[in-house]
ZAMARKOL-416040 format. One line per 2 residues: their letters; for each residue z, x, y of C-alpha. Coordinates in steps of 0.25 Angstrom, whole numbers. Layout:
REM ZAMARKOL-416040
a	Z/X/Y ~ ...;
***
This chain:
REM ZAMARKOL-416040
xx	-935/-152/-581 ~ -931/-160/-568;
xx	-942/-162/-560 ~ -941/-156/-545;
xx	-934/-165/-534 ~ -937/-165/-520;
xx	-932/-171/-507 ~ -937/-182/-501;
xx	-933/-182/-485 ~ -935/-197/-484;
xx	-939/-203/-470 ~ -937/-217/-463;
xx	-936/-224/-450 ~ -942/-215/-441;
xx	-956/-214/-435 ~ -967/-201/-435;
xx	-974/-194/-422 ~ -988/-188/-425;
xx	-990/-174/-420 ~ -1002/-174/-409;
xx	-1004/-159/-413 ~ -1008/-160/-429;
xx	-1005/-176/-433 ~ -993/-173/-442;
xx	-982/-182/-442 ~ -968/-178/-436;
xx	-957/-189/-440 ~ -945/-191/-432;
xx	-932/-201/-433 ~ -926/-210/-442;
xx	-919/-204/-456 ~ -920/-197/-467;
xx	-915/-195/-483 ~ -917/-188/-493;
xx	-920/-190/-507 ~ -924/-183/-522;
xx	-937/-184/-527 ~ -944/-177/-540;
xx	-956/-181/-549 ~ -947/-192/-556;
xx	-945/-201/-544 ~ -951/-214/-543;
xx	-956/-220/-530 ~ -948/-234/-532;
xx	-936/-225/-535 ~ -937/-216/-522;
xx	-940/-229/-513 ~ -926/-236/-518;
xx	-918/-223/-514 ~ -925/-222/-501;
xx	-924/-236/-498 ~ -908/-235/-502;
xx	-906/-221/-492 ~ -916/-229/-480;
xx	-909/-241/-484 ~ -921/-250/-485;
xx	-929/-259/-493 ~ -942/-252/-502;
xx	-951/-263/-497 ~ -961/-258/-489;
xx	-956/-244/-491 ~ -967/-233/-488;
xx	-964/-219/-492 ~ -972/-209/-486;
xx	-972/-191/-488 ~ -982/-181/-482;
xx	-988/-171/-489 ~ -985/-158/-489;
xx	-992/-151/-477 ~ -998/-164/-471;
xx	-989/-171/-462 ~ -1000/-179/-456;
xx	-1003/-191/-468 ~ -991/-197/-474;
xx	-992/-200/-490 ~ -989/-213/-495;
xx	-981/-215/-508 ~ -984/-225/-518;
xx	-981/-225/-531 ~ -973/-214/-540;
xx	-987/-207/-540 ~ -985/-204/-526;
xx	-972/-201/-525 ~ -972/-190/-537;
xx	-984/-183/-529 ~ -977/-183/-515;
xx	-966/-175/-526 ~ -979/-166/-530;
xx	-981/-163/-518 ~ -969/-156/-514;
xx	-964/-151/-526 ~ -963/-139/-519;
xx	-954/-144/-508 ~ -940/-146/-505;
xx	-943/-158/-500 ~ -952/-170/-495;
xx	-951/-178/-483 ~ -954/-194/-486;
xx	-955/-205/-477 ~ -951/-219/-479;
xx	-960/-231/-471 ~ -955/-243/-470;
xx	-968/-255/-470 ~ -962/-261/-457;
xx	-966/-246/-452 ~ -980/-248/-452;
xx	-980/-262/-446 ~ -972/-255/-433;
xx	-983/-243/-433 ~ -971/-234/-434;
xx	-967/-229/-447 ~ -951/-226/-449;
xx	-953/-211/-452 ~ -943/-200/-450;
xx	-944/-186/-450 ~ -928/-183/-452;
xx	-925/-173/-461 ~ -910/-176/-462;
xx	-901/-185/-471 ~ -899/-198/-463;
xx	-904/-194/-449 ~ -907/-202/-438;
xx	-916/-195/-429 ~ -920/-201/-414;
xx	-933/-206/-413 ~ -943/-205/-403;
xx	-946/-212/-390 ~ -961/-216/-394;
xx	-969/-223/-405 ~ -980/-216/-411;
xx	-991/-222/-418 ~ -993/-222/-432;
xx	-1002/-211/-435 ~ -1014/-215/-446;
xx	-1007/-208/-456 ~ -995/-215/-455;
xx	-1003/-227/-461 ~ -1000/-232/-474;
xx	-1013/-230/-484 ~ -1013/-245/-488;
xx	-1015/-248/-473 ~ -1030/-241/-474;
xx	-1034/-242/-487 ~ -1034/-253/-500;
xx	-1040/-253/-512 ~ -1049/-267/-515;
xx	-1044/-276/-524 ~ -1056/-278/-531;
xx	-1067/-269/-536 ~ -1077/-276/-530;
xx	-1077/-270/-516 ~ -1075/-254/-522;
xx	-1092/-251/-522 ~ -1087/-241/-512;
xx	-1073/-239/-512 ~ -1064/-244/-506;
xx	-1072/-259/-500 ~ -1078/-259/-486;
xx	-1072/-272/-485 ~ -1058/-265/-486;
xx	-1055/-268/-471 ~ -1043/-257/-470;
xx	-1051/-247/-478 ~ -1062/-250/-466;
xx	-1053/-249/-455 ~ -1047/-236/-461;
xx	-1063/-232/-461 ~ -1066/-234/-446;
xx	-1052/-226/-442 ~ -1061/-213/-447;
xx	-1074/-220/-442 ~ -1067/-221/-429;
xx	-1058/-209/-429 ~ -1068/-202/-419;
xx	-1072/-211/-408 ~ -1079/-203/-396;
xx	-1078/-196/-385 ~ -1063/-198/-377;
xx	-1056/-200/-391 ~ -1044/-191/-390;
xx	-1036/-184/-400 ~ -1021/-177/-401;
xx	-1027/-164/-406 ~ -1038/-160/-412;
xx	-1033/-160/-426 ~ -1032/-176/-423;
xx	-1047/-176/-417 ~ -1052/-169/-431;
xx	-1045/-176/-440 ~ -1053/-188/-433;
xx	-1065/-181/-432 ~ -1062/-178/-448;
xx	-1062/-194/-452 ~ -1074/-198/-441;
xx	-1084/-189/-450 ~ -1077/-193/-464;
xx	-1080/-209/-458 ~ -1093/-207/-452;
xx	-1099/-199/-465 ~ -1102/-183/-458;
xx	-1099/-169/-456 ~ -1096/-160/-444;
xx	-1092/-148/-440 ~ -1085/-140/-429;
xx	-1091/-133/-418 ~ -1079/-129/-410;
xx	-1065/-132/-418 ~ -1055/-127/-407;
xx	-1041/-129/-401 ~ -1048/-137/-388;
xx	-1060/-142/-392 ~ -1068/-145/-404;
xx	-1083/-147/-408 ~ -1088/-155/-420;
xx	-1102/-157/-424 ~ -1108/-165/-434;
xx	-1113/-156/-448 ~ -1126/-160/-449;
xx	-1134/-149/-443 ~ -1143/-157/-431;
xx	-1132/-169/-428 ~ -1129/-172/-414;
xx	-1113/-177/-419 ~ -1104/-171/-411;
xx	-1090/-173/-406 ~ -1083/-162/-396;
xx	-1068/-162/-392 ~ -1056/-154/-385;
xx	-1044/-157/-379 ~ -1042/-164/-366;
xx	-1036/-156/-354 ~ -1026/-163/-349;
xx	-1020/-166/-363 ~ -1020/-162/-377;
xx	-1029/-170/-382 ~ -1041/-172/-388;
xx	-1053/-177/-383 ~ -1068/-180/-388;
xx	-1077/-175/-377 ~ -1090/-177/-383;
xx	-1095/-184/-396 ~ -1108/-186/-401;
xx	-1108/-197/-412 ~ -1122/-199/-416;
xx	-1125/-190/-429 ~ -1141/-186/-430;
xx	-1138/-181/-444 ~ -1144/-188/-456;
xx	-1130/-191/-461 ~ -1117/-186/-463;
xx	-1115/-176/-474 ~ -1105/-185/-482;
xx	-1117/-195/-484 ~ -1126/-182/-491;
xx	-1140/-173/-484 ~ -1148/-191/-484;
xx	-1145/-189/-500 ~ -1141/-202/-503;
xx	-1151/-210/-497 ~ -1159/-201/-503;
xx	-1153/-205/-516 ~ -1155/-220/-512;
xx	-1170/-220/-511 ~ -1174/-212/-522;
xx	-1163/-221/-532 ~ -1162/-233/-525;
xx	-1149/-240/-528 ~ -1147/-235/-541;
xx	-1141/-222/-535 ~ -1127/-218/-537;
xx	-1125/-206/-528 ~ -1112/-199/-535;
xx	-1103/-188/-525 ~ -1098/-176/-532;
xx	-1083/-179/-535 ~ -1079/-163/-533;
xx	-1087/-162/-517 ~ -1079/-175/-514;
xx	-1065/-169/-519 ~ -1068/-155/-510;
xx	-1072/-162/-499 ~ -1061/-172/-501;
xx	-1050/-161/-502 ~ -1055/-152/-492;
xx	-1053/-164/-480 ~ -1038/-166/-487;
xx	-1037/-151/-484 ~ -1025/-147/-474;
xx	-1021/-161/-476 ~ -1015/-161/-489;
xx	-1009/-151/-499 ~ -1016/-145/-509;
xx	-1007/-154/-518 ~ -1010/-169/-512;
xx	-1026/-164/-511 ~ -1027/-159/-524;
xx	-1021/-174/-530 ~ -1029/-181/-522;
xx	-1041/-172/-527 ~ -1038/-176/-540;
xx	-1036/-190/-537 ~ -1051/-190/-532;
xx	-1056/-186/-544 ~ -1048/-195/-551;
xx	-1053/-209/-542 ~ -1068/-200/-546;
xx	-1065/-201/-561 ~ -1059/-217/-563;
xx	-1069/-224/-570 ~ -1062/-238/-563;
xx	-1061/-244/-551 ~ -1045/-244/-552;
xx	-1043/-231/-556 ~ -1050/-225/-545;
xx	-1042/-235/-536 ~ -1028/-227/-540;
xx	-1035/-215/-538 ~ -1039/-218/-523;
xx	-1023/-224/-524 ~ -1018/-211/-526;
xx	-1027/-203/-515 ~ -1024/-214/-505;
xx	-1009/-210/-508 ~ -1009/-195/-505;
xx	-1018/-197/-493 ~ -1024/-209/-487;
xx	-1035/-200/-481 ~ -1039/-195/-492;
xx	-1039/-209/-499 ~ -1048/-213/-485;
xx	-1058/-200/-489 ~ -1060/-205/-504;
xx	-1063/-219/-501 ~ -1073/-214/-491;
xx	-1080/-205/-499 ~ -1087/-216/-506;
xx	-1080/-217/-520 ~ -1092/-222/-527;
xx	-1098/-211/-526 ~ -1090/-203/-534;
xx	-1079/-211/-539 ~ -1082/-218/-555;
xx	-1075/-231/-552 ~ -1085/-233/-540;
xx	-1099/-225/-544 ~ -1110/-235/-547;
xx	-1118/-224/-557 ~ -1116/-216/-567;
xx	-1111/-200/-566 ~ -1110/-197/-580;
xx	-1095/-192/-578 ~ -1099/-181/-569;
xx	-1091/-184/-555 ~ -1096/-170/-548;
xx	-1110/-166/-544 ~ -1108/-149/-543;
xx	-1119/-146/-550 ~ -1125/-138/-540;
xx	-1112/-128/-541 ~ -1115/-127/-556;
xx	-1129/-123/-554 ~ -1125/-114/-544;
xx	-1113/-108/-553 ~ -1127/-105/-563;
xx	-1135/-97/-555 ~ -1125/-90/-546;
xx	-1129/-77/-549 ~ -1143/-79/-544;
xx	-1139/-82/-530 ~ -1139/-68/-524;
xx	-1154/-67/-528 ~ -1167/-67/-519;
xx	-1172/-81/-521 ~ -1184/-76/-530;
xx	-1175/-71/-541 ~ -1166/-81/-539;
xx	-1175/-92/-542 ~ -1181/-83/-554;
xx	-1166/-82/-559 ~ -1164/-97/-559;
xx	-1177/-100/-566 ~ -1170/-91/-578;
xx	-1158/-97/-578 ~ -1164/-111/-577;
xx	-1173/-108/-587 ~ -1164/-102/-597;
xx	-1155/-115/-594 ~ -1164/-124/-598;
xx	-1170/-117/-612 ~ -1153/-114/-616;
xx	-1152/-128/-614 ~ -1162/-134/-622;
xx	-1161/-127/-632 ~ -1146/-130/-633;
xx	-1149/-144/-632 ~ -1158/-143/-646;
xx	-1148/-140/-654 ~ -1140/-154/-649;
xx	-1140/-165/-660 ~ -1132/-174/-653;
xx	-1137/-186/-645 ~ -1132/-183/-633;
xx	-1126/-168/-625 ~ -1115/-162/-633;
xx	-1107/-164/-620 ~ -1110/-179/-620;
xx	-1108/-182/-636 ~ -1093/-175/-636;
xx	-1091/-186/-624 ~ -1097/-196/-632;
xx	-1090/-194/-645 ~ -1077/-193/-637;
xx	-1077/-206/-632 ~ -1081/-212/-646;
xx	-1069/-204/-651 ~ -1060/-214/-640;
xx	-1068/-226/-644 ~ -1063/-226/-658;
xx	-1049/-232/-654 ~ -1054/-244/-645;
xx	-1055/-260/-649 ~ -1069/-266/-644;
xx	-1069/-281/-641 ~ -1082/-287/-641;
xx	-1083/-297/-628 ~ -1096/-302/-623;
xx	-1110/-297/-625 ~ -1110/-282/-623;
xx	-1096/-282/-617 ~ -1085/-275/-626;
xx	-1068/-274/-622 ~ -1064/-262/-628;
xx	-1048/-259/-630 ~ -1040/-247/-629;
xx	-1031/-241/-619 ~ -1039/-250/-611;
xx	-1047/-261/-610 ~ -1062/-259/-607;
xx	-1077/-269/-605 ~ -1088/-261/-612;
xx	-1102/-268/-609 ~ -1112/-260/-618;
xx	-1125/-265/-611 ~ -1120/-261/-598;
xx	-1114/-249/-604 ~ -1102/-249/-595;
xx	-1087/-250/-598 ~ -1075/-254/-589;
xx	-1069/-238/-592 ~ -1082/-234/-583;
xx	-1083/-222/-592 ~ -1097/-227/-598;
xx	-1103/-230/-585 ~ -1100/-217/-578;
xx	-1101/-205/-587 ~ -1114/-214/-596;
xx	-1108/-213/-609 ~ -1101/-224/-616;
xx	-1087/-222/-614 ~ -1076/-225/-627;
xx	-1076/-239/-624 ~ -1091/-241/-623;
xx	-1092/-233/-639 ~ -1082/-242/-645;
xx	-1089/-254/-640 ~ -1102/-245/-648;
xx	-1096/-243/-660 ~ -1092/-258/-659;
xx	-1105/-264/-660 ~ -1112/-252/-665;
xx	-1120/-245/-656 ~ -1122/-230/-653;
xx	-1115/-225/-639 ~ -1126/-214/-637;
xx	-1135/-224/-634 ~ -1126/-228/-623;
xx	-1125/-213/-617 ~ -1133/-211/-605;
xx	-1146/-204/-609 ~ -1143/-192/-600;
xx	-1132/-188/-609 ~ -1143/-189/-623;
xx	-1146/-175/-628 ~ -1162/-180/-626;
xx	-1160/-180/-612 ~ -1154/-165/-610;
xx	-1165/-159/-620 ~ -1175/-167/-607;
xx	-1167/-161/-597 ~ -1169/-148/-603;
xx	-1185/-149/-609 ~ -1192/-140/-598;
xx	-1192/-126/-598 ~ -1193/-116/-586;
xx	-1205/-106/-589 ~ -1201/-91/-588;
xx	-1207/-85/-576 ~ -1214/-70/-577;
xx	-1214/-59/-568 ~ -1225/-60/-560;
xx	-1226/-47/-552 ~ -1241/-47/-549;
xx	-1249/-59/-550 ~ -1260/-62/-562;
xx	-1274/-58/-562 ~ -1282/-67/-554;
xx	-1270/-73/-545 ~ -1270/-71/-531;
xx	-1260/-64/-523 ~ -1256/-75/-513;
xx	-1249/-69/-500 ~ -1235/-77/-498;
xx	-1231/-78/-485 ~ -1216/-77/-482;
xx	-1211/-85/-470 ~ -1197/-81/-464;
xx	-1188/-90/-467 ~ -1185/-104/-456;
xx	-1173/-98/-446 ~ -1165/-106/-437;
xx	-1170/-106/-421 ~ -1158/-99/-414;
xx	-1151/-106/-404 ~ -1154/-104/-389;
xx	-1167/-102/-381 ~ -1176/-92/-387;
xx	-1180/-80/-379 ~ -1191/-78/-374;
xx	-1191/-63/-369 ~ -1187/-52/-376;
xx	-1175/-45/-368 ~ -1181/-30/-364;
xx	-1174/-18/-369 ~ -1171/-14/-354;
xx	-1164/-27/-351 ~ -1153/-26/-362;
xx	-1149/-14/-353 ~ -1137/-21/-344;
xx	-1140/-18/-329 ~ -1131/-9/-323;
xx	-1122/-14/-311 ~ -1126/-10/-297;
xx	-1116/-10/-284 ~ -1124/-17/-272;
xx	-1114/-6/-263 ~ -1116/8/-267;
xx	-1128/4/-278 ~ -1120/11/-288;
xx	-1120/6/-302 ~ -1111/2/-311;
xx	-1101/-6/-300 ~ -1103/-17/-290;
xx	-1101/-20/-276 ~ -1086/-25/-278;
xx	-1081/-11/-287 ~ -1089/-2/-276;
xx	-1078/2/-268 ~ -1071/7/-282;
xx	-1083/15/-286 ~ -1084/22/-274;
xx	-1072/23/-269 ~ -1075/20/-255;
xx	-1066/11/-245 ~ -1071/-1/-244;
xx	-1062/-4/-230 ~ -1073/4/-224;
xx	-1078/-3/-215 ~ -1093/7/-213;
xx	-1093/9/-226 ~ -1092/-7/-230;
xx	-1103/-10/-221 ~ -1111/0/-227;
xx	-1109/-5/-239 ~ -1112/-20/-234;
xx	-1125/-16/-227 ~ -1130/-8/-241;
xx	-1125/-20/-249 ~ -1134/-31/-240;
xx	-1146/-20/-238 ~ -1145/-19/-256;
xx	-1146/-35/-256 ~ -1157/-36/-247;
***
């Protein structure tokens, strides 16, 4: 069955104007054709038909789309990979609008863009210039990989000095007080990459059409930054800013955890992030920018780089993120890959890449959550206890030296090794031959695959080098994985608890005092007095005229119905009103 083709409105030789309400891009002049594309199409093949219609060379040729419902980042293509999921992504369109950049573009600060929808087209173009927005620039113009793997201890190099420059545009995106924005989506955005740099969180106190209040989240910090439109003009304008924080630390840098973890472990302390909080974190700041489509690849991507046991793998990885989205390459190179990411993690996480643990527990014991706290607590102490004993007791009946779970990984990978040629080399080092070629050095128990030093449990390559010189791999597990060390974990017991209703003969009764519980101070000046019940009452108006109630002086005339041209009667009045003030 023939793939589904779709048609390409490609784009040259005119130039782009950036909307000053929202940031999208509107192009204007130059020309247009259009071409087939479908799932079989090779990029070196669409280039040669493009440069035939544009009548140019493929040299320097940049080829560019935006995805669909974004029209604020343009999307560079590659490699074929690219091009088949710019094709994926408007498989449900008629069409898809591309746009073709010549290299002298860049150098004049002017791309040729065009938004021309018509077969060979020539549209006016405007009077002015405008500036290349940020998006407009090429991804390997901010970031590039290091050649050697030397300088990745934190991915990418400090020493990358484009990588550095890229990093003080968001440091710098917020710069104080008179700063001036387009709109006040322009002035969030940067307020959005000022935090990300500068490691914290905040929050909006007023988020409106003429003015907005942000506030640092850290309850107590004196961060602030106030803005609103100027009234002369439409812009924006920072009118007051505090930049000191008070906090302890920015949320991003974890509630002085990881200090913590520095002087209780020393240096030996390989703090690893949760793998599944980074990708809903990362995929709800791509949230309105991206289809659900482009974020859920670049999601998987993540997990991907996460997963690479080298340093090259994860490389293509990041490759392939920086390719639907330089931002989103930007927010994955700045969350501290070795942290999370295999290839650059100094520890050890036995294969788990998540830490959610705390939602697993809380999945146990969910129906005890709508309990008073004193039978809650005696509920958990069943369940804990009962936990405890069903598990020891399963674990008796175990003949194997290590977990079930652990012994069927085990003998899995000895199944793999059977197939692969060991070479002796030097000392405790061994080349092992398969698919690939891979360094096993048994005293260090590490090989080149990464497999045994990240999950502790010698990989297929490490068990052929054991069956080679006659050695048992289970003394190579790590001993948190034996079947000794879960009967430990498990070896204590919870006592059972009885009903105490009265206390025993001889005990004392011991009066508890209760204590309310700590409250908040409510904002404002306390009172003082107690407002009387009399003074709720309003007080009735009173004319200083006629010393009727409910009117005054000015609506007397209309109560009374008497002519206020009088002249008598309006003396009268004015002598009674000066004899009431006396």
């Amino acid at each position: 069955m023939a793939s589904k083709k779709i048609i390409a409105i490609c784009q040259s030789g005119g130039e782009f104007v950036t909307n000053n309400e929202d940031g999208s891009l509107l192009y204007v002049g130059g020309e247009a054709y259009a071409l087939d594309l479908d799932n079989q199409t090779l990029l070196n093949d669409f280039k040669e038909e493009v440069a035939e219609n544009f009548e140019c060379g493929t040299n320097g040729m940049t080829i560019k789309y935006f995805l669909p419902g974004n029209k604020k980042t343009l999307i560079t293509i590659s490699k074929d990979k690219d091009l088949k999921r710019m094709i994926n992504f408007f498989k449900d369109s008629e069409q898809v609008e591309v746009f073709i950049i010549a290299e002298e573009g860049f150098a004049r600060s002017t791309p040729n863009v065009t938004a021309s929808r018509s077969i060979r087209t020539n549209v006016s173009e405007p009077a002015h210039t405008p500036a290349i927005p940020v998006d407009m620039i090429h991804p390997d113009d901010l970031f590039q990989a290091p050649a050697d793997t030397s300088t990745l201890g934190v991915y990418p190099s400090s020493n990358d000095e484009k990588h550095r420059r890229a990093a003080m545009q968001w440091e710098n995106a917020i710069t104080g007080v008179g700063q001036r924005f387009n709109s006040f989506s322009e002035f969030r955005e940067a307020l959005h990459k000022y935090s990300i740099a500068h490691g914290f969180t905040y929050k909006y106190k007023k988020n409106e059409s003429r003015r907005v209040t942000a506030k640092c989240k850290s309850e107590g910090c004196a961060w602030s930054i106030y803005a609103s439109k100027l009234p002369t003009t439409e812009l924006i304008c920072i009118k007051t800013m505090n930049p000191k924080h008070t906090c302890d630390g920015a949320a991003v840098k974890a509630g002085g955890i990881r200090e913590s973890l520095h002087d209780i472990f020393n240096e030996e302390c390989h703090h690893g992030y949760c793998l599944r909080y980074l990708a809903e974190k990362l995929n709800n700041d791509l949230q309105g920018q991206f289809s659900h489509e482009a974020r859920r690849l670049m999601i998987q991507d993540l997990y991907t780089a996460a997963c690479a046991p080298t340093l090259e793998s994860f490389e293509r990885c990041a490759e392939n993120i920086r390719a639907i989205s330089p931002d989103a390459y930007d927010w994955v190179t700045r969350s501290e890959p070795n942290h999370w990411a295999n290839a650059l993690f100094g520890g050890a996480r036995y294969g788990l890449l998540t830490s959610n643990f705390g939602q697993l527990f809380y999945d146990w014991v969910m129906e005890v959550n709508e309990l008073p706290i004193t039978q809650m607590v005696d509920v958990l102490r069943g369940k804990i206890m009962e936990l405890i004993y069903t598990r020891r007791v399963e674990s008796d009946q175990w003949t194997t030296r290590l977990t079930p779970l652990m012994e069927e990984k085990l003998q899995s990978e000895t199944s793999k090794a059977r197939s692969l040629q060991v070479l002796p080399s030097h000392g405790s080092t061994f080349e092992i031959r398969g698919e690939s070629v891979d360094v096993v050095d048994v005293d260090q128990w590490d090989c080149s695959c990464k497999g045994w030093h990240l999950n502790r449990m010698p990989c297929c390559h490490a068990i052929a080098v054991f069956e080679f010189i006659g050695r048992s791999p289970y003394d190579y597990c790590s001993r948190y994985f034996s079947t000794e060390s879960y009967h430990v974990t498990y070896v204590e017991s919870i006592n059972p608890v009885p009903n105490l209703e009265s206390p025993a003969n001889g005990e004392l009764d011991v009066a508890v005092i209760i204590t309310p519980p700590p409250s908040k101070r409510p904002p404002g000046r306390p009172k003082m007095k107690k407002v009387d019940a009399f003074d709720i009452v309003k007080r009735q108006m009173q004319c200083s005229r006629c010393k009727g109630l409910g009117h005054n002086k000015k609506t007397c005339g209309k109560v009374n119905k008497f002519d206020e041209s009088d002249p008598l009667l309006l003396t009268g009045l004015v002598t009674e009103d000066l004899e009431g003030t006396e």
